[in-house]
Short mmCIF file of the C-alpha atoms (twelve columns), coordinates in Angstrom:
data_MODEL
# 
_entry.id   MODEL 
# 
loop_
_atom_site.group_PDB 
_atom_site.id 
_atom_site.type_symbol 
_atom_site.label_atom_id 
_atom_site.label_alt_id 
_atom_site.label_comp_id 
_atom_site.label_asym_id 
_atom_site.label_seq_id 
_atom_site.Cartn_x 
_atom_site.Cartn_y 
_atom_site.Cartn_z 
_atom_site.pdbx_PDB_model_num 
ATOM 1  C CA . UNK A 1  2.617   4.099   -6.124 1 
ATOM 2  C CA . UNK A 2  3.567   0.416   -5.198 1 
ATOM 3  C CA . UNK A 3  1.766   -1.521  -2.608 1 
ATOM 4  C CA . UNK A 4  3.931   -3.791  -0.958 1 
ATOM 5  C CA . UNK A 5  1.663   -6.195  1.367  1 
ATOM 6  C CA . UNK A 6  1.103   -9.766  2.570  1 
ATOM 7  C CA . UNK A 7  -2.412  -9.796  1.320  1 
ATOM 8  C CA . UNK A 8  -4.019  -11.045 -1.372 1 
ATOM 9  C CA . UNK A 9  -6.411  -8.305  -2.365 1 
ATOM 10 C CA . UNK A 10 -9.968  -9.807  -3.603 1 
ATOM 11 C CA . UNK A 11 -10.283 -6.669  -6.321 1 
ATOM 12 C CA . UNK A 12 -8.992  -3.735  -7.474 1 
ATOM 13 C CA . UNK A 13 -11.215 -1.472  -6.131 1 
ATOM 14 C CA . UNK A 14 -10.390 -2.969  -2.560 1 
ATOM 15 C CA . UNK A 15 -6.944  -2.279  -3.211 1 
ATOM 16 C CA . UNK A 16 -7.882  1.099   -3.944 1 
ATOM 17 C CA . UNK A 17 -9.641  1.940   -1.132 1 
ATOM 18 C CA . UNK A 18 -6.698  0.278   0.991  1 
ATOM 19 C CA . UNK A 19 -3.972  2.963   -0.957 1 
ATOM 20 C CA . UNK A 20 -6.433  6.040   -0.037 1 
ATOM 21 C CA . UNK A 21 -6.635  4.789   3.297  1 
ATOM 22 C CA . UNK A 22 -2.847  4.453   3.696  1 
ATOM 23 C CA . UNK A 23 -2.219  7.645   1.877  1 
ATOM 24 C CA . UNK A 24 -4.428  9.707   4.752  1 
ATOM 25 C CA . UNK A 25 -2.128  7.926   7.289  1 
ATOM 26 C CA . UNK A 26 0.985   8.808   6.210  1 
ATOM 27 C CA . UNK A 27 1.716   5.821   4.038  1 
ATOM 28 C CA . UNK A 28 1.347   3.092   6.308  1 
ATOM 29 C CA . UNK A 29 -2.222  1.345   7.323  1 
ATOM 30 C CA . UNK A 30 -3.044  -1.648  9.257  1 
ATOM 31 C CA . UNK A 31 -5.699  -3.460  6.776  1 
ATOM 32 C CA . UNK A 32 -6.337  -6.702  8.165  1 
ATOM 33 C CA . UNK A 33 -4.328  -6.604  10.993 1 
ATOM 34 C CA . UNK A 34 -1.446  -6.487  8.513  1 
ATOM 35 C CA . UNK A 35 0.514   -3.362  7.397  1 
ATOM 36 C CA . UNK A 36 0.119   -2.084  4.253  1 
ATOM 37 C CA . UNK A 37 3.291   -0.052  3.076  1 
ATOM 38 C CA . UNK A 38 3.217   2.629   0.227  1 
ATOM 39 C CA . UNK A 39 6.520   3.561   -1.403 1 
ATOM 40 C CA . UNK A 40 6.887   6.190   -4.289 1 
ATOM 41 C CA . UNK A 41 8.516   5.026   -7.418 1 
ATOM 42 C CA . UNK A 42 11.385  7.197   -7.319 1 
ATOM 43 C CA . UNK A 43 12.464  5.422   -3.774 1 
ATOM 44 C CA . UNK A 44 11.803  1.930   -5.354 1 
ATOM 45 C CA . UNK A 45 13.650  2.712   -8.268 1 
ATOM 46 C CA . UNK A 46 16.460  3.680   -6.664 1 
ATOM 47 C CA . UNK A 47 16.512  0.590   -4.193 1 
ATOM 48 C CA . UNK A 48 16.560  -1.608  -7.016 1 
# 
């Protein structure tokens, strides 16, 4: 999966934890007051 956000995550495993997180709610989380939104790589691919 991509993360597409307006953050500038301070590690990897913070990014991971924010994915997990997003993952449980249905691919989009509020991290930050920000959304965080997941798309598969099969949708992204095709987009491009």
């Amino acid at each position: 999966m991509r993360v597409f956000s307006p953050l500038e995550t301070s590690s990897e495993s913070e990014l991971s934890s924010v994915i997990d997180a997003a993952i449980e709610d249905s691919g989009v989380k509020y991290y930050k007051d920000l959304p965080v939104v997941l798309i598969d790589n099969k949708t992204a691919e095709c987009e491009e």
